[in-house]
C-alpha positions as CSV (number, residue, x, y, z in Angstrom):
1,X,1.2,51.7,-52.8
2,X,-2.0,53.4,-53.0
3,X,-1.4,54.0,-48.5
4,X,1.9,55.5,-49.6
5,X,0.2,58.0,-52.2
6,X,-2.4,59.0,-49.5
7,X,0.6,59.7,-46.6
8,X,2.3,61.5,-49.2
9,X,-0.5,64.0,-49.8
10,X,-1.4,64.3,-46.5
11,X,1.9,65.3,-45.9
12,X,2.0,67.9,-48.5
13,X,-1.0,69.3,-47.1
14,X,0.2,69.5,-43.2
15,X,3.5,71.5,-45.5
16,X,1.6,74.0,-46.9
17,X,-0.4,74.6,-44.1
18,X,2.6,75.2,-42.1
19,X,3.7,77.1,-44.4
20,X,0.5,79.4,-44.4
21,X,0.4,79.7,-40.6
22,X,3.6,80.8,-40.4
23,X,3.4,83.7,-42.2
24,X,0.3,85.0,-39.5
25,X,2.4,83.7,-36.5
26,X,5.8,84.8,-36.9
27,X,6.8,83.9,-32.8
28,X,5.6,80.0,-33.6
29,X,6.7,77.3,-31.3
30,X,9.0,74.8,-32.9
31,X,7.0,71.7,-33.9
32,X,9.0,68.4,-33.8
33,X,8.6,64.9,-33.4
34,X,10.9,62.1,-32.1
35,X,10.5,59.2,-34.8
36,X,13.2,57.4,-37.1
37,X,13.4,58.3,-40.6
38,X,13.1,62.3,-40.0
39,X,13.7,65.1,-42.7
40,X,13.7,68.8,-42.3
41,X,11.3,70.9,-43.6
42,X,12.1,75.0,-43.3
43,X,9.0,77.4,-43.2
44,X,9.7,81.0,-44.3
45,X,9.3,83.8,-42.3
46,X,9.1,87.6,-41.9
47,X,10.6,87.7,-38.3
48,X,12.7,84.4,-38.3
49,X,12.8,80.7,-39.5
50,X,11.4,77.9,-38.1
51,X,12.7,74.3,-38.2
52,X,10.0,71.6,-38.4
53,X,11.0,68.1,-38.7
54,X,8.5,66.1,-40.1
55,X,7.9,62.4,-40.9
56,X,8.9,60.5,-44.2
57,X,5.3,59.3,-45.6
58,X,6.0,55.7,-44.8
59,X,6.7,56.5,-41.1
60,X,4.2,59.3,-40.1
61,X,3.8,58.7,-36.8
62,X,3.4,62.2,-35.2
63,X,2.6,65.9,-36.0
64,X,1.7,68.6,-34.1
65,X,-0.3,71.8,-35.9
66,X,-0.2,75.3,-34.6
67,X,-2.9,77.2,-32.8
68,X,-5.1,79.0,-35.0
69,X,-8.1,79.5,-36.3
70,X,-8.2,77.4,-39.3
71,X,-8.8,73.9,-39.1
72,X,-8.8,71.0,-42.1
73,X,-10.7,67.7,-42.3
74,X,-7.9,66.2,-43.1
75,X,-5.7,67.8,-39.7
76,X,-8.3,66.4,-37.8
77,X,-7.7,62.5,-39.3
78,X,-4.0,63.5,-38.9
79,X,-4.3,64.5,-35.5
80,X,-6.2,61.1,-34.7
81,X,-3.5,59.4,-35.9
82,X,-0.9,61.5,-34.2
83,X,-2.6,60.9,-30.9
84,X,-3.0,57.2,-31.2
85,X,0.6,56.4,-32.4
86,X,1.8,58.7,-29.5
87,X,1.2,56.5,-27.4
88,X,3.1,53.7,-28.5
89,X,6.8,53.7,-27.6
90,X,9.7,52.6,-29.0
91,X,11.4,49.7,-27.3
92,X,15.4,49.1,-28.3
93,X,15.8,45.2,-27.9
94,X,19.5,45.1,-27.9
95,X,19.2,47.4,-24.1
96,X,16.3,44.2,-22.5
97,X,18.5,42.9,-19.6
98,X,18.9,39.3,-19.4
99,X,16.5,37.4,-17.4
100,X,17.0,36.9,-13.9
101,X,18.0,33.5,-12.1
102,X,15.6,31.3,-10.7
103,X,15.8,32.0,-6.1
104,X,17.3,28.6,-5.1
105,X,15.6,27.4,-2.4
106,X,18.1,27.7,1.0
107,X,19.2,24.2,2.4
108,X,17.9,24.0,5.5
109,X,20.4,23.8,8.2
110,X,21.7,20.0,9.2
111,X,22.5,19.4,12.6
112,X,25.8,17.5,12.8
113,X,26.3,14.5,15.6
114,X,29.7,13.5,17.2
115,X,30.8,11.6,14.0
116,X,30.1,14.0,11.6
117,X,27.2,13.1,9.9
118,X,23.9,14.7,9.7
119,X,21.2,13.8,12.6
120,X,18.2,12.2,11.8
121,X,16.3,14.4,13.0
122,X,17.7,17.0,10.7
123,X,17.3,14.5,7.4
124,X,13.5,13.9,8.4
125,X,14.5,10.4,10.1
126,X,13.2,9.2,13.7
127,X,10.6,10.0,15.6
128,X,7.7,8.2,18.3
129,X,6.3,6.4,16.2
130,X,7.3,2.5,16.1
131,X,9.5,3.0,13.0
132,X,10.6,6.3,13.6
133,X,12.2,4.6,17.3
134,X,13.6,1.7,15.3
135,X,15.6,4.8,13.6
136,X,16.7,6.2,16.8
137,X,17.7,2.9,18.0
138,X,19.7,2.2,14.4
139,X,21.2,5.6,14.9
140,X,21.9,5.2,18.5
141,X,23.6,1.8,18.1
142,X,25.6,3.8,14.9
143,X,26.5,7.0,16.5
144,X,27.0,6.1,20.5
145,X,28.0,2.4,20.2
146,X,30.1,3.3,17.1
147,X,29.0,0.3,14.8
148,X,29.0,0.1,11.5
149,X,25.8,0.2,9.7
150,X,25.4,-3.9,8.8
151,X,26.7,-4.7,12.9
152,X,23.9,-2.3,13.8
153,X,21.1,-3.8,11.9
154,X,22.7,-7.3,13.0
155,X,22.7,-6.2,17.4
156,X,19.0,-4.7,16.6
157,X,17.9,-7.8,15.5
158,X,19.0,-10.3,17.8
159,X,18.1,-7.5,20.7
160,X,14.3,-7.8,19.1
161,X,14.3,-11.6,18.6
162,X,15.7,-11.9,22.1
163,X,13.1,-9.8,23.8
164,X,10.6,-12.0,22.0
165,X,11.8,-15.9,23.0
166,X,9.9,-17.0,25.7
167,X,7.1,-16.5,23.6
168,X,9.2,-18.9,21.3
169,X,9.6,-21.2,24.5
170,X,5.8,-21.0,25.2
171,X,5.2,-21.8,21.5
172,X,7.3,-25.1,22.0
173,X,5.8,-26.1,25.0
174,X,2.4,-26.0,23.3
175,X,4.0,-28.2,19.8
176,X,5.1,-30.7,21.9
177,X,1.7,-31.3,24.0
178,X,-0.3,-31.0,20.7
179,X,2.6,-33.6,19.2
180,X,2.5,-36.2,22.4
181,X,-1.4,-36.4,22.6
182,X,-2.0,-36.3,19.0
183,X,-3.4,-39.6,19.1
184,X,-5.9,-39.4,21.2
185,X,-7.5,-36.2,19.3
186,X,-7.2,-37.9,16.3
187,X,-9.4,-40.4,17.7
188,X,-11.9,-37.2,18.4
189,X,-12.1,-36.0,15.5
190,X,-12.1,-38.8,13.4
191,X,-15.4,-39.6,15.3
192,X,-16.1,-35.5,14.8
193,X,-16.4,-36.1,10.9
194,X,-18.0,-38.8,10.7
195,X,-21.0,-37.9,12.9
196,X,-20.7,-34.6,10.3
197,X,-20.8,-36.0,7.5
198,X,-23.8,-38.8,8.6
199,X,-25.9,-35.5,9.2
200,X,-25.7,-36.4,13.1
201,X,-25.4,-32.7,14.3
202,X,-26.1,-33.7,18.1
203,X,-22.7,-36.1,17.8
204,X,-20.8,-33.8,16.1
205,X,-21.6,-31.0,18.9
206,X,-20.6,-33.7,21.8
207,X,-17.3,-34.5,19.9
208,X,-16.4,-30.9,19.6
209,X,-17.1,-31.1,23.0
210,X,-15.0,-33.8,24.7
211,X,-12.2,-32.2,22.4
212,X,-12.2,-28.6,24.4
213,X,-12.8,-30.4,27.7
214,X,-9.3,-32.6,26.6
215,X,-7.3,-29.6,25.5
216,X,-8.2,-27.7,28.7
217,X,-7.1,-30.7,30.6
218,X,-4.3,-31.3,29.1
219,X,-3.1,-27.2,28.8
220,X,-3.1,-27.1,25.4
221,X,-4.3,-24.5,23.0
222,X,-3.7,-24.5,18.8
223,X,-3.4,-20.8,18.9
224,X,-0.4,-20.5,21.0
225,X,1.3,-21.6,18.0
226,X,0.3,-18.4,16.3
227,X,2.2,-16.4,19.3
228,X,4.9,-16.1,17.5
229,X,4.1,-15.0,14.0
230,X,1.3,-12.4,15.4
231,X,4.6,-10.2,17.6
232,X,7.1,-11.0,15.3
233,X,4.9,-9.1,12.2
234,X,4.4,-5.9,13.5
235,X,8.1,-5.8,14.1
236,X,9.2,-6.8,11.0
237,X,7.1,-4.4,9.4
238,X,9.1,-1.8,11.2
239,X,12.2,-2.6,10.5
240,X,11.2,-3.1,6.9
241,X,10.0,0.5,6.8
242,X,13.1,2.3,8.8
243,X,15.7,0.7,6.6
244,X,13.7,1.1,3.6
245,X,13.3,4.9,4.7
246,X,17.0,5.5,5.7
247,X,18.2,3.4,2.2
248,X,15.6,5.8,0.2
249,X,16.5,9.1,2.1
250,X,19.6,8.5,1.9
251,X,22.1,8.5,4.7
252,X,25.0,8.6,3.3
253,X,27.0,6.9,5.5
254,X,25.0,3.8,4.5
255,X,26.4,3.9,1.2
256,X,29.7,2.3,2.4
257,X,28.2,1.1,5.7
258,X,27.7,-3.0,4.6
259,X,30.4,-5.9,4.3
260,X,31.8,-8.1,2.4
261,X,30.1,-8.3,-1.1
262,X,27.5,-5.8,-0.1
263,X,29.4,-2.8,0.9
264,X,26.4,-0.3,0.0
265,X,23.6,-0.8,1.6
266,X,21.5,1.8,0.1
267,X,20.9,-0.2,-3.1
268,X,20.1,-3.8,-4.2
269,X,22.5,-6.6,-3.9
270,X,23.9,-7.0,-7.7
271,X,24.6,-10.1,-7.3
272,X,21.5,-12.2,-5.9
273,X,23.7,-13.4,-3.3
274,X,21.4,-11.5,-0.5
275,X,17.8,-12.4,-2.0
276,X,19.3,-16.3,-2.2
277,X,20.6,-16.5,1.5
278,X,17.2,-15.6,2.6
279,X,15.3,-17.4,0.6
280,X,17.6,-20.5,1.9
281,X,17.1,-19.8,5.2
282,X,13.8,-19.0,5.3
283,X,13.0,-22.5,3.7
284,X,15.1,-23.8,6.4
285,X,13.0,-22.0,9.5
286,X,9.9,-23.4,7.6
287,X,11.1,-26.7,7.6
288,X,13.0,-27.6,10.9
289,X,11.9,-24.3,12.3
290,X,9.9,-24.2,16.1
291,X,6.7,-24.8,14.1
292,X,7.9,-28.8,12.8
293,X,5.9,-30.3,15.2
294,X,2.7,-28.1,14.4
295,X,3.3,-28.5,10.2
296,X,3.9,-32.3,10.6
297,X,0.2,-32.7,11.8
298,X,-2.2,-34.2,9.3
299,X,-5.0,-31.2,9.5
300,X,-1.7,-28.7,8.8
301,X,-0.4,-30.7,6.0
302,X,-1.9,-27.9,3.8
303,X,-0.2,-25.3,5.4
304,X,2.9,-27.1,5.2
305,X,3.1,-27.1,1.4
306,X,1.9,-23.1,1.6
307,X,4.9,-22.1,3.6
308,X,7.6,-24.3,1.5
309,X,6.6,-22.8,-1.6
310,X,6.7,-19.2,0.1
311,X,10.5,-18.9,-0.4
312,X,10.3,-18.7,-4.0
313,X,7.2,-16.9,-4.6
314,X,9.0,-14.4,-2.5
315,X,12.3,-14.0,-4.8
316,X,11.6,-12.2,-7.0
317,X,10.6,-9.1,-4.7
318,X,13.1,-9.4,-2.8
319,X,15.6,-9.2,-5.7
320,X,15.3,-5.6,-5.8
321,X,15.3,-4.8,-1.8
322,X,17.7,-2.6,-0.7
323,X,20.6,-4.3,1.2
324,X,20.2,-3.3,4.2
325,X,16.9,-4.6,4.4
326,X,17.8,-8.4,2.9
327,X,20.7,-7.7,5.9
328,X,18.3,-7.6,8.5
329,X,15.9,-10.7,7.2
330,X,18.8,-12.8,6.9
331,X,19.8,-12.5,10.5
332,X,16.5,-13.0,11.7
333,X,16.5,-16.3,9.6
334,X,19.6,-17.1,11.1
335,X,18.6,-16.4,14.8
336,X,15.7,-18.5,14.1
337,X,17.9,-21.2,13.4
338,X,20.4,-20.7,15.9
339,X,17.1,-21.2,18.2
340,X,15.9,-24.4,16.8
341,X,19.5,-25.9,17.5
342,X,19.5,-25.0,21.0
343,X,16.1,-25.9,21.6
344,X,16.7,-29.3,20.4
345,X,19.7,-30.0,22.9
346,X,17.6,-32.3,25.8
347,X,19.1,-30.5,28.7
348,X,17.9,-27.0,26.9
349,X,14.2,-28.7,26.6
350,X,14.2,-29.6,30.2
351,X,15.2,-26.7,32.1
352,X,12.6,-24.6,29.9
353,X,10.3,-27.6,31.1
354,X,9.8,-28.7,27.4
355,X,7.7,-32.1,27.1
356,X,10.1,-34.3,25.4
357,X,8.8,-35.3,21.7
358,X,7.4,-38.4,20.9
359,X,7.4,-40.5,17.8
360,X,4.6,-41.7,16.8
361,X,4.5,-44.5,13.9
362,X,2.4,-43.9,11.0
363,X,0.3,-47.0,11.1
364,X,-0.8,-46.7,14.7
365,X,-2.7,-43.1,14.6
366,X,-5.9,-43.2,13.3
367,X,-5.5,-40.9,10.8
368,X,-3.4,-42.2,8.0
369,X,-0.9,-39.9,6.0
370,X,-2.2,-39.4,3.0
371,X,-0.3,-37.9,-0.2
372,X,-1.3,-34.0,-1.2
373,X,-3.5,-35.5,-4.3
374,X,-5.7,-37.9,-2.1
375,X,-6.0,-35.0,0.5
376,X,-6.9,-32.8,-1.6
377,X,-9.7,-35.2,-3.2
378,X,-10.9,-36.4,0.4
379,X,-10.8,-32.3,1.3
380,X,-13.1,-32.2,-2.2
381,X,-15.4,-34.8,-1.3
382,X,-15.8,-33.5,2.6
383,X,-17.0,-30.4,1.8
384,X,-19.5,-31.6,-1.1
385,X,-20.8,-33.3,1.8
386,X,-21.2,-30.8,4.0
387,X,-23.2,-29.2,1.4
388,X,-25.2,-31.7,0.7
389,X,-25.9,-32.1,4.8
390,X,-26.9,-28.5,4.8
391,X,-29.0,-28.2,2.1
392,X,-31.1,-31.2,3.0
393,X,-31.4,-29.7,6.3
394,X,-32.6,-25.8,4.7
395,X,-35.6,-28.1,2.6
396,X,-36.4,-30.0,5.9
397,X,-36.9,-26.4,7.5
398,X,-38.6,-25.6,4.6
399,X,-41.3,-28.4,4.5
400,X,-41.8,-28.1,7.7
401,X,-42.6,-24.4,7.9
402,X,-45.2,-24.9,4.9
403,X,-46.6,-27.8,6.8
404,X,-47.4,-25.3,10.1
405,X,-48.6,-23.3,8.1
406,X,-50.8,-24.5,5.5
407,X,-53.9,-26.5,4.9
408,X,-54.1,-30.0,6.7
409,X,-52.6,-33.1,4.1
410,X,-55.2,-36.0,3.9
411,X,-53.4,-39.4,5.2
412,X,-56.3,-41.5,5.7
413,X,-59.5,-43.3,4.0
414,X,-61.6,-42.2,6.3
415,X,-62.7,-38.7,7.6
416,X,-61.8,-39.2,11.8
417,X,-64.0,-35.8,13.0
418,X,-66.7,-37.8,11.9
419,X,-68.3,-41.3,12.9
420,X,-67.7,-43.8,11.2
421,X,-70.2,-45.6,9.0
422,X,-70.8,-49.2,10.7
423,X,-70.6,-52.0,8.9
424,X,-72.2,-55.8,9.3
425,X,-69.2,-57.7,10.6
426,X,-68.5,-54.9,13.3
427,X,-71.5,-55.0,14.4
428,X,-71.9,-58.2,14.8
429,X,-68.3,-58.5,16.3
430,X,-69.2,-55.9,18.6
431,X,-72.6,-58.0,19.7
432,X,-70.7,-61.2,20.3
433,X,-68.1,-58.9,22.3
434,X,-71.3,-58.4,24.6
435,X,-73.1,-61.1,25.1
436,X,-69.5,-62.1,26.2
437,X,-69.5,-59.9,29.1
438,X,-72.5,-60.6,30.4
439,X,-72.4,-64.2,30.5
């Protein structure tokens, strides 16, 4: 209120001043502001009349005084205010434009092949590397060979698992020695661990020995059996991350692309059915797989209950795996298995010049089959052992560093840097000893 009462006077003032100056400056130039809320104030004059339109107290936002000579300390405070407010313009909200669209980014162009469907290459698929080629050869085997999706993966697979069996040959060649002559290097290293665990370290090093000098005569070598498993993960690592890149990307001719129950291949198999038929024949490889010779051995018999239980720690990963990639695990298991049936037809074995298998009975090898409790407690007991062995052998070391070293240990009654006292019965001994001699 009290503002109000001070823009009103202030305004009365700037009135009557206007008032005053027009009565000296009859050609006056018409004093005007552009605000809201304007009224019209006329100024008498001997030569005409002026219009000046000035503010409502409430809204004074702008005035502009003549040019003379006379100047007010209050002009000058509404001048300040007049120049400050100037400034600030008045902005009509209804007329502010709507705001503008976001740009949307421009597709990049996708190169079409002869069926219709983007390339690869155009989707960010393919490539040199090794899983960018297993693309192009998915694609090629897609587009050129016109397959479907799930035949492609399958024809990929057994192309790969082809290109790798003689190393499966050379893998059964080297189970069937290591099966034949298991015997005798049971015999070996029976003799091995118990020189071991006696302490006998020379023995042990000649057993170890004669058990090279037997496997290099007789051609056989344990790692062969890892062959196998050493080029066949590498290349399942590819394939696992094509499929899971082309699933994931996707292409969408994939979606459609699988058979049977699993006609979409881009997602994971909603009914289990995929996850269990690996997981089947996986345990199946495992168990009468190319390796049955190697896992029926007694020092693998660990291993052997590793890889039966590795089917079902592995279900429940494999539950949400796209399909495409459970499609290409499953027929690998199954060309594994079509493998071990051929191997195992004699005529098969012998023109890969496979040694036939022999049987062995339990009770005639020197190491008996044990159960996985009593190995494990014999396993137990080995290695405490061993430690024992080895830290009897560190104090041995020990001692006999400190007893180079240090200060001599008396062992005898008698001090032998210095003579020794003689006593009566020596010297007499000694005088009958030489009046022997001379007679």
């Amino acid at each position: 209120m009290l503002s109000s009462k001070v823009h009103y006077l202030r305004y009365a003032r700037a009135a009557n001043f206007l008032n005053l100056s027009n009565k000296f400056t009859p050609d006056i130039v018409d004093t005007s502001c552009n605000t809201t809320n304007v009224r019209n104030f006329h100024a008498a004059s001997p030569a005409k009349i002026n219009v000046h339109r000035l503010l409502l107290p409430s809204t004074l936002n702008a005035l502009a005084l003549p040019n003379s000579g006379i100047r007010f300390a209050s002009a000058d405070a509404v001048a300040t205010n007049v120049a400050t407010d100037a400034t600030k313009a008045v902005v009509d909200l209804s007329t502010i434009p709507e705001a503008p669209a976001a740009p949307v980014a421009e597709a990049s162009a996708q190169v079409l092949n002869a069926a219709g469907e983007p390339t690869f290459a155009s989707i960010g698929l393919g490539g040199w590397t090794p899983v960018g080629l297993v693309e192009n050869c998915m694609e090629f085997l897609h587009i050129s060979c016109d397959m479907p999706w799930w035949g492609a993966i399958a024809v990929g697979t057994l192309v790969v698992r082809t290109i790798i069996f003689p190393l499966v040959i050379m893998a059964q060649r080297n189970a069937a020695k290591l099966n034949n002559f298991m015997p005798q290097m049971q015999v070996l290293q029976v003799k091995m661990t118990e020189a071991r665990q006696s302490g006998n370290a020379i023995d042990s090093a000649r057993y170890a020995q004669e058990m090279m000098l037997f496997m290099k005569e007789k051609q056989i070598n344990p790692l062969k059996n890892m062959i196998v498993p050493l080029a066949q993960a590498p290349l399942f690592i590819s394939f696992f991350m094509s499929l899971r890149a082309m699933a994931n990307t996707p292409v969408e001719s994939m979606r459609d692309g699988g058979l049977f129950w699993f006609t979409d291949l881009t997602v994971a198999d909603p009914t289990f059915m995929l996850p269990l038929i690996t997981s089947a024949t996986l345990y199946l490889t495992i168990e009468i797989g190319t390796d049955s010779a190697r896992l029926s051995a007694q020092n693998m018999s660990m291993m052997k209950y590793v890889l039966r239980a590795l089917p079902i720690a592995i279900f429940p990963f494999t539950m949400n795996f796209p399909a495409a990639i459970l499609t290409y695990w499953a027929c690998s298991n199954f060309i594994s298995l079509g493998q071990v049936a051929m191997l195992r037809i004699p005529a098969v074995r012998d023109y890969f010049k496979i040694d036939r298998m022999v049987i062995h009975k339990p009770d005639n090898l020197p190491i008996k089959k044990k159960g996985f409790v009593k190995g494990m407690k014999e396993s137990w007991e080995n290695m405490k052992i061993s430690k024992e062995i080895e830290e009897r052998q560190r104090l041995d070391e020990i001692r006999f560093a400190k007893a180079g070293k240090g200060p001599l240990v008396k062992t005898f009654k008698y001090d032998p840097t210095k003579p020794r006292p003689a006593t009566g019965s020596t010297s007499s001994t000694s005088t009958s000893t030489v009046q022997a001699k001379k007679s």
